[in-house]
N, C-alpha and C positions, 0 to 999 in steps of 0.2 A: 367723574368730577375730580379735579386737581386742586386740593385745598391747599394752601400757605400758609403753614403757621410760623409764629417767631416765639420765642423763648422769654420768658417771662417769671416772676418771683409774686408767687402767693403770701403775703405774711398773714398769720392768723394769731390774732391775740383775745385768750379766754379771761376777763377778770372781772371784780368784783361791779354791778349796772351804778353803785354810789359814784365811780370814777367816769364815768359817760361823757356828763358836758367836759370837764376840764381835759380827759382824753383825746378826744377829737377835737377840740380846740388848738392840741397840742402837733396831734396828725397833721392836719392841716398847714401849722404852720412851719412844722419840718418837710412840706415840700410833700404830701399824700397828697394825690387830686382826686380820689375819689375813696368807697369803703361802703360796706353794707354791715347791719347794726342787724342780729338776731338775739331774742334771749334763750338763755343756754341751763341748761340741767347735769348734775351729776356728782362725781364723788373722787374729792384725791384726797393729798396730804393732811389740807385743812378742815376735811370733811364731807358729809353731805352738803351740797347747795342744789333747795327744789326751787328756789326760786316762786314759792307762794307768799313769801314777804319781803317787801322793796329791800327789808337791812338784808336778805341775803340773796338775793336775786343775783345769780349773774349774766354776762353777754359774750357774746361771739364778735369781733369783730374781724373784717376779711379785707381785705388791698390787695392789689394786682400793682407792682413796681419792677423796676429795674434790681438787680441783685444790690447793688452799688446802693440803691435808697433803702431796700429791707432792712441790712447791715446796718444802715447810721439809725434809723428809727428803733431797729431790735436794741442798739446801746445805748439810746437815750431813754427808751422804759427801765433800761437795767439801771441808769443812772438816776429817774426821777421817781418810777413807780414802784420796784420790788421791793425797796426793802418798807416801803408802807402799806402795798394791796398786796391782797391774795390775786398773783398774775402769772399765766401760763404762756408763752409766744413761738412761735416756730416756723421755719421756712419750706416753703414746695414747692419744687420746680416744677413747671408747668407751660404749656405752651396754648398761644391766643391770635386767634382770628383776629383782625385790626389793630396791629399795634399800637397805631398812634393813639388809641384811646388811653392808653397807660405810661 
């Protein structure tokens, strides 16, 4: 089997589930077409977060984009979200069956 993949940029952003709707509100209208919403468990800087009450629950969220879109959305979290939410974000290169879905 001869698969084709093309090269592609994961962005992953871990923060606080109170940022949710205005977040993806925001994804969306900086040009994300799509994103998958998990809730997320565990422990850094700010702390434990088990995520067994909404005020401290957090989420996963995940996009598949060009390098070029991760780059401008990763500066506009550092520009509207961090210095108000507990927000972790990060890039993975990564390669994908279909590209034009992304």
């Amino acid at each position: 089997m001869n698969l084709t993949t093309v090269k592609r940029t994961l962005l992953t952003i871990v923060t606080e589930a109170v940022v949710e709707p205005s977040l993806l509100r925001d994804l969306e209208r900086w040009g994300v077409r799509g994103y998958t919403v998990a809730d997320a468990r565990g422990k850094g800087s700010r702390g434990a977060r088990d995520a067994a009450w909404d005020e401290t629950a957090n989420i996963r969220i995940e996009t598949i984009c060009s390098r070029e879109r991760a780059e401008q959305v990763l500066g506009q979290l550092q520009e509207h979200y961090y210095a108000n939410y507990a927000m972790v974000a990060f890039l993975t290169e990564i390669e994908v069956l279909r590209p034009e879905k992304f």
